[in-house]
C-alpha positions in Angstrom: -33.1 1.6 -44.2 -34.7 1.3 -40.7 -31.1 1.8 -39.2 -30.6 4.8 -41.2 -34.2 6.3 -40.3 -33.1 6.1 -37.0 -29.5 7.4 -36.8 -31.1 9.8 -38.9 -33.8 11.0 -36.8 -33.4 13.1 -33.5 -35.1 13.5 -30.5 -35.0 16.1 -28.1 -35.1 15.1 -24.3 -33.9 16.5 -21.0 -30.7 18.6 -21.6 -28.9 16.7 -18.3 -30.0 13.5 -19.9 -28.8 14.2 -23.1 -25.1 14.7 -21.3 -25.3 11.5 -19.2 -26.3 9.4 -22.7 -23.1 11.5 -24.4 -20.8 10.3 -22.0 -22.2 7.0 -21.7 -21.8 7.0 -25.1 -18.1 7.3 -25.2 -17.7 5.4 -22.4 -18.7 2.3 -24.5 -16.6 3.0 -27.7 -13.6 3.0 -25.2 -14.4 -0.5 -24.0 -15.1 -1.3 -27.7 -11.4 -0.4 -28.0 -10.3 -2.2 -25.0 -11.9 -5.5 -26.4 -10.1 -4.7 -29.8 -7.1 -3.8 -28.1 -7.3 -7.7 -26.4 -8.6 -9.3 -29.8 -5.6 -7.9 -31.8 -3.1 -8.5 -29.2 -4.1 -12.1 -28.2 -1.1 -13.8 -28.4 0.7 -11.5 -25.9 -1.8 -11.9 -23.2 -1.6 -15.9 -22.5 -3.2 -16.3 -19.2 -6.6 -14.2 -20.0 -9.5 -16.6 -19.9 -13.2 -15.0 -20.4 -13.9 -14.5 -16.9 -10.3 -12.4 -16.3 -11.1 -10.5 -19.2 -15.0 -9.7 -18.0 -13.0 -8.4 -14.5 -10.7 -6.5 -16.8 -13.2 -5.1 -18.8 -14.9 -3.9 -15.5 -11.8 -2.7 -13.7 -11.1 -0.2 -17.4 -14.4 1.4 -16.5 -12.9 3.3 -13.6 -9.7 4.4 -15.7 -11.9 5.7 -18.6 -14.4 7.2 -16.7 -11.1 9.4 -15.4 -9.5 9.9 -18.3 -13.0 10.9 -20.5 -13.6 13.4 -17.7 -10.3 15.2 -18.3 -10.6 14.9 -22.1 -14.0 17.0 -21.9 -13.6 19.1 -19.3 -14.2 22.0 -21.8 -17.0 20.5 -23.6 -18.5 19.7 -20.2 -18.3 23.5 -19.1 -19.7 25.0 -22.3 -22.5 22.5 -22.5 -23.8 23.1 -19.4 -23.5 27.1 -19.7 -26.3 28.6 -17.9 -27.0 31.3 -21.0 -30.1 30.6 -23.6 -27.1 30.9 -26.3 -26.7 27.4 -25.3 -29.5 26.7 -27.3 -28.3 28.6 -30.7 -27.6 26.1 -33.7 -24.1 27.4 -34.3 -23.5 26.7 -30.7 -24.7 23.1 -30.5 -22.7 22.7 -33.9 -19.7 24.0 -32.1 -20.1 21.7 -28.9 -21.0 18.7 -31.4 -17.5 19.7 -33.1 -15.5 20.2 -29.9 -16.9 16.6 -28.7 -15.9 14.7 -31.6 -12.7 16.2 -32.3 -11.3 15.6 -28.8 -12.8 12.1 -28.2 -12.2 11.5 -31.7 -8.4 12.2 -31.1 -8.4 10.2 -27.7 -10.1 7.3 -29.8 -7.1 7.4 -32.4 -4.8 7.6 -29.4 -6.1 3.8 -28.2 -6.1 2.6 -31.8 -2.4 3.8 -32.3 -1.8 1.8 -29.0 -3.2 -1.4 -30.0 -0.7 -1.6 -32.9 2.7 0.2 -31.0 2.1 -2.0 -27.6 3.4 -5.1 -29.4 6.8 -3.1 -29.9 6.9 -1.7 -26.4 5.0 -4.0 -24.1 3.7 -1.3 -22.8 1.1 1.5 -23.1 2.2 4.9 -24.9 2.9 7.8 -22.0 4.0 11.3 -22.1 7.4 10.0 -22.7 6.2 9.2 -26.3 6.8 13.1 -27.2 10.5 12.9 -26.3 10.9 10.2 -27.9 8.9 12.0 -31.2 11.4 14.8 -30.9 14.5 12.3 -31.2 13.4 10.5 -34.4 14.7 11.8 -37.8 12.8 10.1 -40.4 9.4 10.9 -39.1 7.5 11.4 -42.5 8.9 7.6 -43.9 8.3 5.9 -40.4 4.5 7.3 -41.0 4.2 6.3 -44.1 5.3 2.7 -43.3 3.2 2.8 -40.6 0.2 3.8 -42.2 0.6 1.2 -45.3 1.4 -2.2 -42.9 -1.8 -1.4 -40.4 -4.1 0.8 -42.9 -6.8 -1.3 -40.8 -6.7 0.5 -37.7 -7.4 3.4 -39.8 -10.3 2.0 -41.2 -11.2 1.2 -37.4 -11.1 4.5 -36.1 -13.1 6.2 -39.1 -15.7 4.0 -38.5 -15.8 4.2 -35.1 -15.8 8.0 -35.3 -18.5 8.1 -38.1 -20.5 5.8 -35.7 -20.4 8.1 -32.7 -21.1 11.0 -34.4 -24.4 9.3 -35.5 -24.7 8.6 -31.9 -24.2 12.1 -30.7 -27.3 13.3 -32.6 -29.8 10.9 -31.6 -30.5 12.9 -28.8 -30.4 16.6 -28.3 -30.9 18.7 -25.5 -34.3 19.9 -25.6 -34.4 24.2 -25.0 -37.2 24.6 -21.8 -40.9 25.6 -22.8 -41.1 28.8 -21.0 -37.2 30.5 -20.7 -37.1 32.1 -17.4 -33.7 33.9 -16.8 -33.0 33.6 -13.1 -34.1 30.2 -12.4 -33.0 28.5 -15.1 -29.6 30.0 -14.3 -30.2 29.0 -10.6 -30.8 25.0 -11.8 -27.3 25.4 -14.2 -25.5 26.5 -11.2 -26.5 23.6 -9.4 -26.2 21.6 -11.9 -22.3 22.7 -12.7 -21.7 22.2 -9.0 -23.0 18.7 -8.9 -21.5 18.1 -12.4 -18.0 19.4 -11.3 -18.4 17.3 -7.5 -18.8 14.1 -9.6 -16.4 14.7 -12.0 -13.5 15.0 -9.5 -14.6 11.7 -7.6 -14.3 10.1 -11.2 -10.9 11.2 -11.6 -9.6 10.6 -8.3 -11.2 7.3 -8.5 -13.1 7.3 -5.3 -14.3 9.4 -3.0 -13.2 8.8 0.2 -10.0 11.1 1.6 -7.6 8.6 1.9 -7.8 7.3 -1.6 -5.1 8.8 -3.5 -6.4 9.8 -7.4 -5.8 6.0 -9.3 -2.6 6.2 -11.4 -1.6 3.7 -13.9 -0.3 1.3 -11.3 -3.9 0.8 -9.8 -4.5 -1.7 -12.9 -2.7 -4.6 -11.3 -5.8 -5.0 -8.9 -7.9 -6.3 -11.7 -5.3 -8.8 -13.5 -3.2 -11.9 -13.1 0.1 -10.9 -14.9 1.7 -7.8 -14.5 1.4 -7.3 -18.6 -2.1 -7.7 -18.4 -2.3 -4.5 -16.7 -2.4 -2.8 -20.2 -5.5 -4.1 -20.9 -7.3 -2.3 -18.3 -5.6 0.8 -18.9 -6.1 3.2 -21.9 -3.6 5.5 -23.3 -4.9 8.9 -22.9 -5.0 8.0 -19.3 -1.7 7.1 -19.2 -0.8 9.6 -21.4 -2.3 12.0 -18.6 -1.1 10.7 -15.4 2.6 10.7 -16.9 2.7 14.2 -18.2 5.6 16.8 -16.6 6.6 13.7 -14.6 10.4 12.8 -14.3 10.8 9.6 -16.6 13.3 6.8 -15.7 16.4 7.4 -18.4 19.0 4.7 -19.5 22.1 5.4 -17.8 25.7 5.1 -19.7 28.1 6.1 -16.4 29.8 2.2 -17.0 30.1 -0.1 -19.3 28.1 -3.4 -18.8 31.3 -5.8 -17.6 32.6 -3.0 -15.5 29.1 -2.0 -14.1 28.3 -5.5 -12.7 31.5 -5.7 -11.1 31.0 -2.4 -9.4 27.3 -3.2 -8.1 24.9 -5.8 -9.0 20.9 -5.6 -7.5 21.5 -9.5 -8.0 22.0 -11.3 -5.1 23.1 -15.0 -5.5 23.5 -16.8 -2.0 26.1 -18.5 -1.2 26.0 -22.1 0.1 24.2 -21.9 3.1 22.0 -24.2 5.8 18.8 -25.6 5.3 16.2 -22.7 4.5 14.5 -21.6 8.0 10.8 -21.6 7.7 10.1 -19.2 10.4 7.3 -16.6 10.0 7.9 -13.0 9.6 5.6 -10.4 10.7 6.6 -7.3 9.0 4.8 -4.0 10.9 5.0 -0.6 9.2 4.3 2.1 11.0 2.8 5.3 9.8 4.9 8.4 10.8 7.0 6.9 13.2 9.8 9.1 12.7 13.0 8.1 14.6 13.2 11.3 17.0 9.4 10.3 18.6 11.6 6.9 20.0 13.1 8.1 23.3 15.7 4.5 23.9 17.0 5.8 19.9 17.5 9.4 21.6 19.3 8.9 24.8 21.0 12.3 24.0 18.4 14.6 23.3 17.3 17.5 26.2 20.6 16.8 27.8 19.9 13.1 28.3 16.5 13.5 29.5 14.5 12.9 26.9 11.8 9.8 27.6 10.2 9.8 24.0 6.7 9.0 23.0 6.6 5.2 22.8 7.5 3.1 25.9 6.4 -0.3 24.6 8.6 0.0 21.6 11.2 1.2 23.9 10.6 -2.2 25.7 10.6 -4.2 23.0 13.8 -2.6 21.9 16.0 -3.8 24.9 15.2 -7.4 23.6 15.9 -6.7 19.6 18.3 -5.9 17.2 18.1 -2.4 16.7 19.5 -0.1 13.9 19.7 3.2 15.6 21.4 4.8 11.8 18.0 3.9 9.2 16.4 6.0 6.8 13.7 5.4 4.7 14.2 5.7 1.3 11.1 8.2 0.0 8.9 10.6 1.8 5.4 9.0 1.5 3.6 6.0 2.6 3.5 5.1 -1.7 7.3 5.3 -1.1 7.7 2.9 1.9 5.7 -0.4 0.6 7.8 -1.3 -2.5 10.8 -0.5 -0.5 10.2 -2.5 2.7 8.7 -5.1 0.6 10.4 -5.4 -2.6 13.4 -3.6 -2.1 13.3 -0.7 -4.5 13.9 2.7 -3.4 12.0 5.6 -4.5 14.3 7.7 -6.7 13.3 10.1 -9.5 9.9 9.8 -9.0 7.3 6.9 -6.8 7.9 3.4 -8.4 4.1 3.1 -8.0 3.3 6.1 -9.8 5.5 6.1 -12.6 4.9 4.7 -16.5 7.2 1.4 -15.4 4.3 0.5 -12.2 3.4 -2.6 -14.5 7.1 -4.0 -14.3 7.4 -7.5 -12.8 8.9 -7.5 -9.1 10.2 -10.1 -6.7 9.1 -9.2 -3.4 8.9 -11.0 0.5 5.5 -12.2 -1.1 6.5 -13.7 -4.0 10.1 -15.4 -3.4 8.5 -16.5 0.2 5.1 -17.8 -1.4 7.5 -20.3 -3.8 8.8 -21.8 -0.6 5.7 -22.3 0.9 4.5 -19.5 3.1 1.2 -18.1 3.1 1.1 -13.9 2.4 -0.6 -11.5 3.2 -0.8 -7.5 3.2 -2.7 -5.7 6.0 -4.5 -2.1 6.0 -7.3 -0.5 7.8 -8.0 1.9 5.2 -11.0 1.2 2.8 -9.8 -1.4 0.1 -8.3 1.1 -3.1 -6.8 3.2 -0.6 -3.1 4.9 -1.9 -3.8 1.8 -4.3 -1.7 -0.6 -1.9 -4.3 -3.3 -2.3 -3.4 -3.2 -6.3 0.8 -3.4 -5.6 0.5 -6.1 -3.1 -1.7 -7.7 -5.6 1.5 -7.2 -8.7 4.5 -8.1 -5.3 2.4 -11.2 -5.0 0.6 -11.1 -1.8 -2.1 -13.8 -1.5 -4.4 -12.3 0.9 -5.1 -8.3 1.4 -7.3 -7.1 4.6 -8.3 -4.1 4.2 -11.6 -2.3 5.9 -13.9 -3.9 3.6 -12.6 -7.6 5.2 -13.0 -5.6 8.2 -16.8 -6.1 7.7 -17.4 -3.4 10.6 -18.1 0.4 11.0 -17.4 0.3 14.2 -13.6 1.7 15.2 -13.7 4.1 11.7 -12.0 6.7 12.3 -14.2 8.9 9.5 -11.0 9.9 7.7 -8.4 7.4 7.0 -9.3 3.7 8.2 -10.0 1.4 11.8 -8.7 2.8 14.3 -4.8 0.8 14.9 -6.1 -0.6 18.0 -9.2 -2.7 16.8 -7.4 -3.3 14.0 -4.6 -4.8 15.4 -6.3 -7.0 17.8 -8.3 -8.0 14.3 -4.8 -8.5 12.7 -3.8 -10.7 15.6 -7.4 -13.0 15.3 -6.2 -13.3 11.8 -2.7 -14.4 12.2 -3.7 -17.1 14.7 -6.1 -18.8 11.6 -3.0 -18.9 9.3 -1.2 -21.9 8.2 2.8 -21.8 9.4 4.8 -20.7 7.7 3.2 -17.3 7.1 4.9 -14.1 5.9 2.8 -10.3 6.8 2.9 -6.8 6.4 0.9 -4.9 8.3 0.3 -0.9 7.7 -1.0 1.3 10.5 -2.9 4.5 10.1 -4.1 6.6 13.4 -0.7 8.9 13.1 -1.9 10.9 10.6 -3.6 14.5 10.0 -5.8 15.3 11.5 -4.2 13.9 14.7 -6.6 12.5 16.3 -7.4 9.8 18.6 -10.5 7.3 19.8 -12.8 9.4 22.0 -12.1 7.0 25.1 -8.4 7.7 25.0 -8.6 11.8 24.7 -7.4 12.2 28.3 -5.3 9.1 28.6 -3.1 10.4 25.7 -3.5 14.3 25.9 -2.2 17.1 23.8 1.3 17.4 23.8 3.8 19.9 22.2 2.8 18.8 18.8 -0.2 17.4 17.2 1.0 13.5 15.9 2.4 13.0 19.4 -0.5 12.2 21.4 -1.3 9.8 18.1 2.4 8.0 18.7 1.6 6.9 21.8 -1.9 5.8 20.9 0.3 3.7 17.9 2.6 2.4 20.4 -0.1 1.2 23.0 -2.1 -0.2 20.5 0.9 -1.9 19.9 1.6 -3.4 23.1 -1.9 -4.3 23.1 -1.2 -6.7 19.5 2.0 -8.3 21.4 0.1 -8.9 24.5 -2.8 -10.6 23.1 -0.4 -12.7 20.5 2.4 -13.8 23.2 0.6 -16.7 24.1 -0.2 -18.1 20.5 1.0 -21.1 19.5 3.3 -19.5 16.3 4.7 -16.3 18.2 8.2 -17.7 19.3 9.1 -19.1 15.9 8.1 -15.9 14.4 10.6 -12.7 13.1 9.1 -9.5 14.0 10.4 -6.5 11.7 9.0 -2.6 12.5 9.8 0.3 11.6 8.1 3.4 10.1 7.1 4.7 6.2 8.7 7.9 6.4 9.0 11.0 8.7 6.4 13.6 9.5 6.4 17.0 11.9 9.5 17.4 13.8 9.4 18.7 17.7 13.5 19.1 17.9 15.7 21.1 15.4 18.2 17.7 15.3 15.6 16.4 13.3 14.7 19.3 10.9 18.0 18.6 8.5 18.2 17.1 5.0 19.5 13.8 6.1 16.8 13.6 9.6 14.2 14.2 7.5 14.5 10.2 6.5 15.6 8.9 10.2 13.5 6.0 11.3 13.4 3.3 13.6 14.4 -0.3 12.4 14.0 -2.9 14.7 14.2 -6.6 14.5 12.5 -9.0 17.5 13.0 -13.0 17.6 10.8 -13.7 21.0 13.4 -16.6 21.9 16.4 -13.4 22.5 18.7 -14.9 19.3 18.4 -11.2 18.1 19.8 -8.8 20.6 21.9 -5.3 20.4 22.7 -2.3 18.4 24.2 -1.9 14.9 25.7 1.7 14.2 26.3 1.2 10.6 24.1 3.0 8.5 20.7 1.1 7.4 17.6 1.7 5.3 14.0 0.5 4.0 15.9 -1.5 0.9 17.8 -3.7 3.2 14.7 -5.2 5.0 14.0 -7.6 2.0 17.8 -9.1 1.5 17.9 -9.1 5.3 15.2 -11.2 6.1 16.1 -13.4 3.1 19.7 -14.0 4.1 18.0 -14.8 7.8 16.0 -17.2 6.6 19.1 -18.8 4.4 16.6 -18.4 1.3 18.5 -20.0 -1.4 17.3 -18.6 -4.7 18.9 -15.5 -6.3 16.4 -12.4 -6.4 16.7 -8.7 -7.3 17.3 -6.5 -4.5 18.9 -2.5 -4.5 19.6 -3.4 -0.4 21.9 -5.4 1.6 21.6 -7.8 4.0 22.6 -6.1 7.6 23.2 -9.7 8.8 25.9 -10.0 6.5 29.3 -7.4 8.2 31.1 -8.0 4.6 27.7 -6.0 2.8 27.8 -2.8 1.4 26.2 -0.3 3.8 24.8 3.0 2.9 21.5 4.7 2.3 19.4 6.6 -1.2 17.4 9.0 -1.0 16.0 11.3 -3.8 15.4 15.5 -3.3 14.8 17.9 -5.6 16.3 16.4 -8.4 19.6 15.0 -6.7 20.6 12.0 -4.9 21.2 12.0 -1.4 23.7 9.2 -0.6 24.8 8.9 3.4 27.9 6.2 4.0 29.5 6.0 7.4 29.6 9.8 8.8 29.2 11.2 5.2 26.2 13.0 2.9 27.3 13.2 -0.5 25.0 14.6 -3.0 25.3 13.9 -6.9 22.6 15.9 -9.7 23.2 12.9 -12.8 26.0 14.2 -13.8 28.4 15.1 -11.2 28.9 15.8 -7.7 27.7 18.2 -6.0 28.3 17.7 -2.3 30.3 15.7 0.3 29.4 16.9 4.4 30.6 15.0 7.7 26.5 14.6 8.5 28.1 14.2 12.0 30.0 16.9 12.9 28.3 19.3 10.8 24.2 18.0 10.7 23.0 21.2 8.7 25.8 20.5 6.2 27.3 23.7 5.9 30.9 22.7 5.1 31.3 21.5 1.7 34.3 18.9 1.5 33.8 17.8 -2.1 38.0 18.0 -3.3 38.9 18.1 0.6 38.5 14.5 0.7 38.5 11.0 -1.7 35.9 9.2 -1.8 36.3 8.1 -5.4 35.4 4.2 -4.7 31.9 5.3 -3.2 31.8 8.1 -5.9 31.8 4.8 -8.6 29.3 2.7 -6.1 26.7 5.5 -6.4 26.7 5.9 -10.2 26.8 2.2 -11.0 23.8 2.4 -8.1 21.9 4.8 -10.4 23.0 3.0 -13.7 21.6 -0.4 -12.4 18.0 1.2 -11.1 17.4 3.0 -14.3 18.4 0.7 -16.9 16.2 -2.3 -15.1 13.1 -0.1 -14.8 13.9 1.3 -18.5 14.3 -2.7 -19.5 11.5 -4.6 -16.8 14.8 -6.2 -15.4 13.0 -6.1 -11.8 13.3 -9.9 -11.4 15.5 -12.7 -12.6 14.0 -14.5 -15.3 11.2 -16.4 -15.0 10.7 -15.3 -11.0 8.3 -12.8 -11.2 4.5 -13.4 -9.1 1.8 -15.1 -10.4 -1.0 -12.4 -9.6 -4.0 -15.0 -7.8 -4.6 -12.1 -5.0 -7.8 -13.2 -2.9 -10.1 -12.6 -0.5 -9.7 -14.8 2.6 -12.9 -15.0 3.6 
């Protein structure tokens, strides 16, 4: 009876405070459903111990905070309407009615979920609706559904009866004395600060370089890959997923003939003893090919000097690929293709419904063998959510600025400044156990262009904005190499760099379809085993397989690449734009929209491809390569074939210090 009295009874209290109670409201009947989701799923979830699950639980707030403030986006706007009206019983019925329905819905949506994820593995996503459309027997299958798991019904009335109760134990109360103008005055202010907070909650963070959290973000907080769907909730993922391209099954081949055609499995062959040299992998933002004078000796008539003369050094001692591309056109792009080998076609691996798939990466196969990993990036930690796929590719260690542990060198925007935070990358190398495998990220080349206050006139304005930062990059550069020459692990160590993707171009050679992806791809060995130039077309992909096959790693992996090492491998280059795949092999660009060809140039003779030779020439071998390329990348993501089996990374991502 006392219960009832006080679900019953109402008190009226500060109209703001009444909104922050709502929403805290529904904020803890979504964890209620995250615990249920866990409890009813047990068996699935293996490695969850109470502690995991307590960081799970904490690491959901953050994804239903954002998906909560898009589900009452209208409710939020009409409560807080700066007219008396507000106060009106029909109006406060209405709002009561408009909050219960939609978070009532969004409610159903997670119970649904906790049932359907043990068919799919997976949360529900926008692609659910196609997938409605395509079923015949709709009214059975609901009737089936509805009579094997009637208790998830009985769950969600309940929980619906219980926050309706919930809602009306506090209403807003109407002010003692109404005055017009400032009483609108406060609402306005009150919208703003509502509205400011509302989009840091659904980006996630606050900060400029954190890109809004997407569904991938959830591999911070767990240990398995799977896991990932217990910090999630489906209207979230229902959210970020909608009028996004979905990865489709592919039927070009035949399973027997499409595994003869192209495999991602690479089995090596009998080889040496496995190397145990450490690899330093250095990514570099922007770095677009045409900024790297010795990879442009023919640009202004052969006078062309570039923007980075310590790369240019370090390139007359390496093994450069003057022909790479990156595979995407964003930094999101680069890391699971440097690092794991998958290129980013039809939409960002990291941002798409299949971002909880298990991956072999550097990390993880080199971590099996005994390396220590580790994923560096000056940005603060969250930050285009690299810290939570390093954490799912296996890296043991992430430094980002919070490891940092200083203000000083922040550039206010984006991260450290690259030349502290090299020299603090360096410090950090020295204290790690050989063998050691590292990816380093820079950051200074980026909007808004600038650089530290003490370098303004040593690296001036030039004809474009990001140049002055590329040479800033590049000294801070020869700044890491000359403070790590002299370390005891430097000459048994493989250097890799190149860039992310391309930016701002200065020459028109570089503002075509196929420049837009040029990059720079070098690889450095300190004892000059690595020397000259390899013409053949490269990319991002091949980075993975080709450090691999150096090493004489004998395990087989997943990999969309090829090992540049090896002259029998297939070479060529993906790239994804507007809906169509952009395939460069040799001298040629050939185009294909899912279903058939669209476009074969001579990218060399004719860079702004304005001769079409599709039926001019055959090319019916690479035609067959490039569909049973597409067949193979869909089909795994569709299936979570990222890995062989039982290869995927045990998620135990740490602090080092």
């Amino acid at each position: 009876m006392k219960i009832n009295r006080f679900f019953n009874k109402s008190y009226s209290i500060n109209e703001y405070l009444v909104l922050i109670y709502r929403f805290i409201v529904i904020l803890l009947f979504f964890s209620v459903c995250r615990v249920l989701f866990y409890l009813l799923n047990t068996g699935l979830f293996p490695q969850v111990n109470f502690h995991s699950f307590l960081r799970m639980m904490k690491g959901g707030v953050m994804f239903d905070v954002s998906a909560l403030l898009y589900i009452n986006i209208l409710f939020f706007i009409l409560y807080l309407n700066p007219f008396p009206v507000k106060f009106k019983t029909w109006y406060q019925k209405s709002l009561k009615w408009l909050f219960l329905s939609t978070n009532g819905f969004a409610l159903a949506l997670n119970c649904i979920d906790t049932i359907y994820y043990r068919f799919v593995l997976k949360r529900t996503t926008a692609s659910i609706f196609s997938l409605l459309e395509q079923i015949n027997n709709k009214s059975s299958l609901t009737r089936s559904v509805l009579t094997d798991f009637w208790y998830m019904i009985v769950i969600w009335v309940i929980m619906l009866f219980l926050l309706g109760r919930c809602y009306r134990l506090f209403i807003p109360q109407k002010p003692g004395v109404y005055k017009k103008w400032s009483y609108s005055l406060q609402s306005v202010i009150a919208i703003v600060i509502v509205a400011l907070l509302s989009v840091i909650g659904i980006r996630g963070g606050y900060m400029p370089s954190t890109r809004p959290i997407n569904m991938n973000n959830a591999g911070k907080y767990v240990t398995s890959p799977e896991e990932m769907s217990i910090v999630q909730n489906t209207p979230f993922c229902i959210i970020r997923t909608l009028g996004k391209k979905n990865f489709v099954i592919k039927n070009y081949f035949q399973e027997p003939e499409l595994e003869k055609i192209y495999t991602p499995v690479i089995t090596p062959k009998d080889t040496a003893e496995m190397k145990k040299d450490n690899v330093v992998v250095i990514i570099l933002e922007s770095f677009s090919r045409e900024f790297v004078g010795s990879l442009n000796k023919n640009l202004n008539n052969g006078t062309y000097k570039g923007y980075t003369p310590f790369l240019d050094s370090l390139i007359s001692q390496s093994l450069v690929f003057p022909n790479a591309f990156a595979n995407g056109r964003k930094s999101i792009d680069a890391i699971p293709s440097v690092t794991a080998s998958i290129p980013a076609l039809v939409l960002p691996y990291v941002l798409s419904e299949r971002s909880g798939n298990r991956v072999n990466s550097l990390a993880s196969l080199l971590s099996g063998k005994g390396y220590e990993t580790s994923f560096f990036h000056s940005a603060p930690n969250g930050s285009m959510g690299f810290d939570a796929f390093t954490k799912i590719a296996g890296f043991k260690y992430y430094f980002g600025k919070n490891e940092y542990g200083k203000e000083d060198g922040f550039d206010g925007v984006w991260g450290i400044w690259d030349e502290p935070f090299f020299q603090y990358f360096a410090n950090e190398l020295n204290k790690m156990k050989s063998p050691f495998f590292t990816t380093i990220f820079s950051v200074s080349s980026h909007h808004p262009f600038k650089v530290p206050e003490q370098y303004v006139t040593k690296f001036p304005e030039e004809h474009i904005p990001l140049q002055k930062c590329i040479r800033y990059t590049d000294y801070s550069l020869k700044e890491f190499f000359d403070k790590i020459k002299t370390m005891p692990w430097f000459n048994n160590t493989l250097f890799v760099i190149t860039a992310d993707h391309c930016s701002e171009s200065d020459f028109k050679e570089y503002r075509t379809l196929v420049n837009d992806f040029a990059i720079p791809l070098i690889f450095y060995k300190p004892d000059g085993s690595l020397k000259g130039e390899d013409t053949s077309v490269a990319e991002q992909i091949d980075i993975m397989p080709t450090i691999l096959g150096y090493l004489n790693y004998p395990d087989p992996y997943v990999a969309f690449g090829n090992n540049l090492f090896d002259k029998n491998s297939k070479r060529f280059a993906v790239n994804y734009i507007e809906e169509t795949y952009q395939f460069l092999t040799g001298n040629y660009a050939i185009y294909f929209n899912d279903n058939e060809f669209t476009g074969i140039y001579d990218r060399i003779k004719d860079p702004n491809l304005t001769n079409n030779l599709l039926g001019k020439i055959d090319l019916s071998k690479e035609e067959n390569l490039y569909r049973a390329i597409i067949q193979q990348y869909n089909n795994r993501m569709v299936k979570n074939k990222l890995t062989i089996p039982n290869s995927g990374p045990v998620l135990t991502q740490t602090n080092r210090h």
